[in-house]
MDTraj code that builds the backbone (N, CA, C; nanometers):
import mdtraj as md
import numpy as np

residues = "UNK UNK UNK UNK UNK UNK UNK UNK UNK UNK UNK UNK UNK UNK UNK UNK UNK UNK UNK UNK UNK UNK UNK UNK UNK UNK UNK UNK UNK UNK UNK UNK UNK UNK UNK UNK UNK UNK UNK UNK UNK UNK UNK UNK UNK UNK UNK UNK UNK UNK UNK UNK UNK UNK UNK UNK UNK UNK UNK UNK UNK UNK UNK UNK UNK UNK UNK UNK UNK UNK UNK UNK UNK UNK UNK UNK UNK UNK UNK UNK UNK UNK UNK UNK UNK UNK UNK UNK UNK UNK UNK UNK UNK UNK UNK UNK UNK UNK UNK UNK UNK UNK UNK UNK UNK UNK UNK UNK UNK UNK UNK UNK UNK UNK UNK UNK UNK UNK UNK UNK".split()
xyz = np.array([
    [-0.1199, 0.2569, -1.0810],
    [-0.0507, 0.3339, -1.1804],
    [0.0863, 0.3726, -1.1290],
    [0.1861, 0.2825, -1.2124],
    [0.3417, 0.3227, -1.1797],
    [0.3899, 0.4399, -1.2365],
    [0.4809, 0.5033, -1.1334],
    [0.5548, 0.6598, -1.2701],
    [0.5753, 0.6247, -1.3921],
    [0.6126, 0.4795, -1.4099],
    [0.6872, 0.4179, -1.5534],
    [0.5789, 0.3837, -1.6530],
    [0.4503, 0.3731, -1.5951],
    [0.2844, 0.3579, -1.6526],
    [0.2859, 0.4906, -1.7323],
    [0.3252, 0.5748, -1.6739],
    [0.2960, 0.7303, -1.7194],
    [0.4087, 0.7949, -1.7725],
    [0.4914, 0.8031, -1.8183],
    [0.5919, 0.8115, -1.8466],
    [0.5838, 0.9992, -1.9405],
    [0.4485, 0.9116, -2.0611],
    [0.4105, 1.0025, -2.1548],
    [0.2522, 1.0813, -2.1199],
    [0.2143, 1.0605, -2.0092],
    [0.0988, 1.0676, -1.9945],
    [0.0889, 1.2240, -1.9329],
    [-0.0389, 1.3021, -1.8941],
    [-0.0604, 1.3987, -1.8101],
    [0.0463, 1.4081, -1.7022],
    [0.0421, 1.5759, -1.6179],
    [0.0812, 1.5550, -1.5050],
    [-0.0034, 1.5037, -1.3941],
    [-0.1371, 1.5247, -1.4440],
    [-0.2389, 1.5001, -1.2903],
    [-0.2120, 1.3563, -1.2995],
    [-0.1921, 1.2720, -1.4075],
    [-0.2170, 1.1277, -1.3719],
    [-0.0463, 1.0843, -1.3348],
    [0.0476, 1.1574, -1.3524],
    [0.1827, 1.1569, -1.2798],
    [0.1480, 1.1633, -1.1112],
    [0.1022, 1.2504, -1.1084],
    [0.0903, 1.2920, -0.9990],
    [-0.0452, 1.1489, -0.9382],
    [-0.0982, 1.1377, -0.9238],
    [-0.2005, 1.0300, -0.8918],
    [-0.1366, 0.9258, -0.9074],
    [-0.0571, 0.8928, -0.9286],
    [0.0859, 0.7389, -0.9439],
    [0.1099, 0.7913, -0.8203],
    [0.1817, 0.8708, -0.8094],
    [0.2699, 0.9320, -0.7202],
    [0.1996, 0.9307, -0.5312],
    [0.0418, 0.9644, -0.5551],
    [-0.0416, 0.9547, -0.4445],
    [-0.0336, 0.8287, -0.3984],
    [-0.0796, 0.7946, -0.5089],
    [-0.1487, 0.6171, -0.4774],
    [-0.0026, 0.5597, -0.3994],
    [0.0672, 0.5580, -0.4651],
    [0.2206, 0.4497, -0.4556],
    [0.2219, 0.4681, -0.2823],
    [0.2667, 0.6028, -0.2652],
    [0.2213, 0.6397, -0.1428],
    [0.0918, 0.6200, -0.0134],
    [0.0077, 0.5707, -0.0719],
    [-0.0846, 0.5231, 0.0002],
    [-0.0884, 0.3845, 0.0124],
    [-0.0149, 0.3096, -0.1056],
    [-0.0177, 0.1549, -0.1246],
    [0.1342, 0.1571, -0.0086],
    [0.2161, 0.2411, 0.0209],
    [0.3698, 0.1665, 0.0474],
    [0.3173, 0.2135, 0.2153],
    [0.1415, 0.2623, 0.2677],
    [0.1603, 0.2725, 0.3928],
    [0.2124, 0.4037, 0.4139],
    [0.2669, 0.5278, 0.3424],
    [0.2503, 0.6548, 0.3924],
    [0.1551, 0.7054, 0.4503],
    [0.0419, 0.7063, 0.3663],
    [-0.1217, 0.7884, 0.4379],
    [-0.2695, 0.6444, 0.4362],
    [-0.2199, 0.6329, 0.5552],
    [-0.3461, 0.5252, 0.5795],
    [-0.4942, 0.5507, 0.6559],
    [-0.5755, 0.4873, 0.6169],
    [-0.7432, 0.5105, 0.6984],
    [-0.7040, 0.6327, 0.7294],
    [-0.8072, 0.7276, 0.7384],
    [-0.8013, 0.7937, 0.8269],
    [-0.7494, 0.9628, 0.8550],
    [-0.5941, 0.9480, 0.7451],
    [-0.4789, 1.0396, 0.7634],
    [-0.5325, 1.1116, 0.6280],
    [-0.4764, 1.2354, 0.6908],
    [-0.5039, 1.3429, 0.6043],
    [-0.3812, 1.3463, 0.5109],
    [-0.4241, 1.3621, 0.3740],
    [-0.3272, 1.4043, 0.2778],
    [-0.3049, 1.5290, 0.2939],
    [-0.1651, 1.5466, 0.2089],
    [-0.1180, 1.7364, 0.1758],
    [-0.2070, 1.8230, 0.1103],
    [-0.1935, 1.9141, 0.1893],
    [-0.2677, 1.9996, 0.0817],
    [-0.2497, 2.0287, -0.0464],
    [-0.3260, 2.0802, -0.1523],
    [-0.3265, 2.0722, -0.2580],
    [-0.2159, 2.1672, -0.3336],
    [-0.1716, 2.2754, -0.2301],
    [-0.0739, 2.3858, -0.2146],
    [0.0852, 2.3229, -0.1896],
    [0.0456, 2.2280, -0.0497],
    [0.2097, 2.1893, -0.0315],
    [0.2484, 2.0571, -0.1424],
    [0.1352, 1.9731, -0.2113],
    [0.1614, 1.9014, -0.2875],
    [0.2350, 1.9720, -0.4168],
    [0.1684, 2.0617, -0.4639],
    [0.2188, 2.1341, -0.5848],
    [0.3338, 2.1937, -0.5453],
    [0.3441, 2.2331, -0.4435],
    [0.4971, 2.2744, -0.4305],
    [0.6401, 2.2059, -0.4082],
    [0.5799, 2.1019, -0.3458],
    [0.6844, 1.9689, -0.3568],
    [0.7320, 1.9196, -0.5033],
    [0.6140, 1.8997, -0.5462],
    [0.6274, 1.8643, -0.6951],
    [0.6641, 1.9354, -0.7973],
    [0.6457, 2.0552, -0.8058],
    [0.6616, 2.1800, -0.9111],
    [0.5622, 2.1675, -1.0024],
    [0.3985, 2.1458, -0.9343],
    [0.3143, 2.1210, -1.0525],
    [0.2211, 2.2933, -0.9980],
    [0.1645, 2.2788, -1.0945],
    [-0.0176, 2.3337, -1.0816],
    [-0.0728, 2.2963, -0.9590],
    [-0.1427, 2.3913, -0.8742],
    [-0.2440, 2.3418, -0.7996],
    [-0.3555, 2.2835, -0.8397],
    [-0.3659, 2.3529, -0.9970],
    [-0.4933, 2.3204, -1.0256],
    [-0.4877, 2.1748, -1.0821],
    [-0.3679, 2.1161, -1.1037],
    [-0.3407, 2.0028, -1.1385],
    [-0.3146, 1.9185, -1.0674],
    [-0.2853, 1.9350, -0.9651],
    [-0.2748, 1.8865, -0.8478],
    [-0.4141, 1.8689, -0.7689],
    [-0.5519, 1.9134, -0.7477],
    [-0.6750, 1.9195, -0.7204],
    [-0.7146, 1.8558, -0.8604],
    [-0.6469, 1.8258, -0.9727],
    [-0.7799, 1.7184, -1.0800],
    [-0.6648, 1.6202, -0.9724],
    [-0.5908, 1.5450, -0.9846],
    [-0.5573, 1.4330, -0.9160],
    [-0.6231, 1.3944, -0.8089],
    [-0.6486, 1.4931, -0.7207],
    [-0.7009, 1.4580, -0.5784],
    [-0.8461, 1.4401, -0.6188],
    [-0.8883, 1.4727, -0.6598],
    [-1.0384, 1.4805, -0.7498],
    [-1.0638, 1.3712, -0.8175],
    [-0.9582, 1.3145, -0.9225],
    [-0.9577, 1.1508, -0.9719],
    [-0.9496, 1.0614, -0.8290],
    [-0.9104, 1.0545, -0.6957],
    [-0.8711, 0.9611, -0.5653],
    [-1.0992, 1.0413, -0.5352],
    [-1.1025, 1.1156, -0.5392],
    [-1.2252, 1.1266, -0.4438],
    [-1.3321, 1.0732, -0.5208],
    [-1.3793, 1.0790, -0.6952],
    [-1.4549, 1.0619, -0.7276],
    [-1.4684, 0.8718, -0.7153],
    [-1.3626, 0.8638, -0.6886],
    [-1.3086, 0.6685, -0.7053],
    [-1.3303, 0.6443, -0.5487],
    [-1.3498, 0.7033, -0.5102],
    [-1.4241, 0.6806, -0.3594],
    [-1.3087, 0.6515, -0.2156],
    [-1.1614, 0.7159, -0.3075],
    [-1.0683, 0.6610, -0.1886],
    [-1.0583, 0.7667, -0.1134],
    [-1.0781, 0.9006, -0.1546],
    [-1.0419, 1.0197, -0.0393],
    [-1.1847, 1.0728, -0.0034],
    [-1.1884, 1.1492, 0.1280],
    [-1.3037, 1.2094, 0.1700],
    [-1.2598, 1.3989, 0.1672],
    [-1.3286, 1.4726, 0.1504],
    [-1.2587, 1.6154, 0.1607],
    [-1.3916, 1.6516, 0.2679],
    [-1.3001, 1.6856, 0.4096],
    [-1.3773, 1.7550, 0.4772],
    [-1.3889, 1.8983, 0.4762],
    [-1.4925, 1.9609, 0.4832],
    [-1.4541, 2.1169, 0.4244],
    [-1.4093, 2.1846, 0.5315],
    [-1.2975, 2.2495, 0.4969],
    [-1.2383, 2.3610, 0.6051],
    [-1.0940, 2.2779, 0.6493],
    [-1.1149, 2.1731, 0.6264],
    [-0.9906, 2.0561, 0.7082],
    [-0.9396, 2.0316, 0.6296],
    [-0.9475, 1.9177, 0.5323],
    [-0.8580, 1.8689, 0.4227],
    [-0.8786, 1.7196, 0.3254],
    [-0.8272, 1.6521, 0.3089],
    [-0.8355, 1.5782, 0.2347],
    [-0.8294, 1.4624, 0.2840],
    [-0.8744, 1.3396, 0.3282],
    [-0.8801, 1.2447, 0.4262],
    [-0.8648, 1.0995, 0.3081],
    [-0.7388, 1.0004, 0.3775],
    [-0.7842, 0.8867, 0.2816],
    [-0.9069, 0.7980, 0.3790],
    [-1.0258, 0.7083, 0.3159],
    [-1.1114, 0.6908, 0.3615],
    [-1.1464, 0.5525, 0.3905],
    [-1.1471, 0.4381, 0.5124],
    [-1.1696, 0.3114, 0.5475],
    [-1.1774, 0.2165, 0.4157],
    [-1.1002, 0.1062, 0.4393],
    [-1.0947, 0.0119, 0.3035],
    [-1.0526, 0.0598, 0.1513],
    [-1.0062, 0.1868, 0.2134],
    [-0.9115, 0.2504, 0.0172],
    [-0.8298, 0.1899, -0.0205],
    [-0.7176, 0.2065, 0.0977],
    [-0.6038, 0.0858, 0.0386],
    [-0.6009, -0.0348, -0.0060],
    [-0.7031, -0.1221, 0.0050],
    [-0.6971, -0.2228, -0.0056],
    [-0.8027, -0.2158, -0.1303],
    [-0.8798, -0.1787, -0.1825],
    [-0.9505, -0.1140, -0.3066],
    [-0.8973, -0.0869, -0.4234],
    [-0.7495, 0.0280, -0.3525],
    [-0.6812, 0.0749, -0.4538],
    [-0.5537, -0.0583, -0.5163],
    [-0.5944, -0.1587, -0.4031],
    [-0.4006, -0.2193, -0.4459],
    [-0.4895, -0.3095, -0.5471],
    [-0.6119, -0.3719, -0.4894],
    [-0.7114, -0.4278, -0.6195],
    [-0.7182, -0.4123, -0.7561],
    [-0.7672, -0.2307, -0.7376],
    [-0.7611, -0.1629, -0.8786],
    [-0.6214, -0.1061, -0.9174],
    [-0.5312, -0.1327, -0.8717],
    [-0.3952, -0.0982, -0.9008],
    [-0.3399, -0.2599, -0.9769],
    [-0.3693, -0.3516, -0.9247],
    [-0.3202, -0.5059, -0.9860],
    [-0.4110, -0.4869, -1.1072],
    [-0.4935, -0.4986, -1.0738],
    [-0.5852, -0.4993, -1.2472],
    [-0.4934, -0.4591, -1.3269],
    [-0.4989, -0.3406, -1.2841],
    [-0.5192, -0.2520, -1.4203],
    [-0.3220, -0.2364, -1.4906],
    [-0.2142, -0.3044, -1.3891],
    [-0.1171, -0.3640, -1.3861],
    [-0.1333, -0.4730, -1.5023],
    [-0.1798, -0.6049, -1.4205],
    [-0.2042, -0.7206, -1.4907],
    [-0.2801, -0.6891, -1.6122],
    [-0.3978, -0.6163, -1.6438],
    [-0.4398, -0.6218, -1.7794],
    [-0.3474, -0.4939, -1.8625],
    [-0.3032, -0.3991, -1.8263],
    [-0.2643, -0.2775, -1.8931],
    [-0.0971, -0.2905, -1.9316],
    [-0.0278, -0.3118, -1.7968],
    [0.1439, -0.2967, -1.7891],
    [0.1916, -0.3974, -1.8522],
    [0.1376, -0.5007, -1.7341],
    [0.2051, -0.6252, -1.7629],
    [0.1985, -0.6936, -1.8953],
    [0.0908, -0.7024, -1.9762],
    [0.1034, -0.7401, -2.1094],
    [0.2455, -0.7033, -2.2238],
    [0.2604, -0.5646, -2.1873],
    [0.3655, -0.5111, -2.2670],
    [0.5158, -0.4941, -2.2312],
    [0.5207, -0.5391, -2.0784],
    [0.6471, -0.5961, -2.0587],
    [0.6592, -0.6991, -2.0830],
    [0.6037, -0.8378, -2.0542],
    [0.6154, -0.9637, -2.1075],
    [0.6145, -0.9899, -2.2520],
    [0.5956, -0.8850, -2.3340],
    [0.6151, -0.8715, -2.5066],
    [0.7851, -0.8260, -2.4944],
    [0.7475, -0.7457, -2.4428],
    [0.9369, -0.6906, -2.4617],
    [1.0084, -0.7804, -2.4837],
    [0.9950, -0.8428, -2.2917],
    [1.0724, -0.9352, -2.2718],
    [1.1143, -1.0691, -2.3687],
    [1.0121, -1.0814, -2.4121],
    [1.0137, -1.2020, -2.5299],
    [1.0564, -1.1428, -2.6183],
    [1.0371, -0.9927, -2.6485],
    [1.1342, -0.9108, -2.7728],
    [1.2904, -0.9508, -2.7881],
    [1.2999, -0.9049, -2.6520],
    [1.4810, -0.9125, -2.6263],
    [1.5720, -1.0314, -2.5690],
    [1.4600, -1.1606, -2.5804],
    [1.5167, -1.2645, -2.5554],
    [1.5613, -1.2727, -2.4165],
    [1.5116, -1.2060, -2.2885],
    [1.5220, -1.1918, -2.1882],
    [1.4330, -1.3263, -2.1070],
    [1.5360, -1.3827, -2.0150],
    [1.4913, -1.4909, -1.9120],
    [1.4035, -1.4090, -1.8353],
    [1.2908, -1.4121, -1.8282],
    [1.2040, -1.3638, -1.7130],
    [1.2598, -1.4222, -1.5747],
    [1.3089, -1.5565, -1.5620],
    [1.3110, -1.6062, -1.4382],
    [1.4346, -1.5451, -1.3824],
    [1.4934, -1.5091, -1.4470],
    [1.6520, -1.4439, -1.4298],
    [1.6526, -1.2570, -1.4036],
    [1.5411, -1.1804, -1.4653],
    [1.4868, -1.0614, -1.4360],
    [1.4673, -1.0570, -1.2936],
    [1.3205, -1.1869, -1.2560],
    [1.2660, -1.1709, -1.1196],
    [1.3477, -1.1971, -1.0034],
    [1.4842, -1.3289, -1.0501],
    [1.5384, -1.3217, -0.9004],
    [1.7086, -1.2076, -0.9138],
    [1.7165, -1.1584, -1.0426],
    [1.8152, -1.0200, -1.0186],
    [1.9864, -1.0738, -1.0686],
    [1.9515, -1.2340, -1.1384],
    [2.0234, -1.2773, -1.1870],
    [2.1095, -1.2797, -1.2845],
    [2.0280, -1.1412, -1.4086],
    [2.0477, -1.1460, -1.5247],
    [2.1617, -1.0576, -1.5681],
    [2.2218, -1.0743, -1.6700],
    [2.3145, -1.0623, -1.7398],
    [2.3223, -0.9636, -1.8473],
    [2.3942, -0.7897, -1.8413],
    [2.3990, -0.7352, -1.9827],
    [2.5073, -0.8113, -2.0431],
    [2.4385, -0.8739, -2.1912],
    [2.5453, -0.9444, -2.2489],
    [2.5855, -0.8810, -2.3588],
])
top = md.Topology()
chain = top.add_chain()
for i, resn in enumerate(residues, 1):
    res = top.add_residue(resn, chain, resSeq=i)
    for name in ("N", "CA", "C"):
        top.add_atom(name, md.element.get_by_symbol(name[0]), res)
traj = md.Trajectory(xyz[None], top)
């Protein structure tokens, strides 16, 4: 889930783009403890309590562990789980409706992907 996926959507699922991307680009790997649910919301300017349904959508999906008293742990083989269920849901969800556009606006895809293209 890209920020641009969510655009119109919740903040918790803003915010859960925002985790993931971060866990897919190699910020918090195996092992590493995420922010707390306090310094996340404060970075962000959200809800804690909105900020804990996000972390709550990563735990029930089996990528974070919450140790009690400690914190929030991402958990062996997530990343590679999540980039899985992150392409899916890309390829069946995103990608359909950019490749409509694109054919909307008469746009060269091949000219998009290598950065070639032209406002005409």
């Amino acid at each position: 889930m890209t920020a641009l996926e969510h655009e119109d959507s919740p903040v918790y699922l803003k915010l859960r783009a925002i985790i993931a991307a971060a866990i897919l680009r190699g910020q918090y790997r195996a092992g590493d403890q995420l922010p707390s649910v306090r310094a996340l919301a404060a970075e962000h300017g959200a809800n804690p309590l909105t900020v804990a349904k996000a972390y709550q959508s990563f735990q029930d999906d089996g990528y974070v562990e919450v140790r009690r008293g400690v914190g929030m742990f991402v958990v062996p083989g997530a990343v590679e789980r999540l980039r899985t269920a992150e392409r899916e849901r890309f390829l069946t969800g995103f990608w359909p409706r950019v490749r409509d556009h694109i054919a909307l606006l008469g746009l060269d895809a091949r000219a998009l992907l290598d950065g070639s293209h032209e406002i005409a």
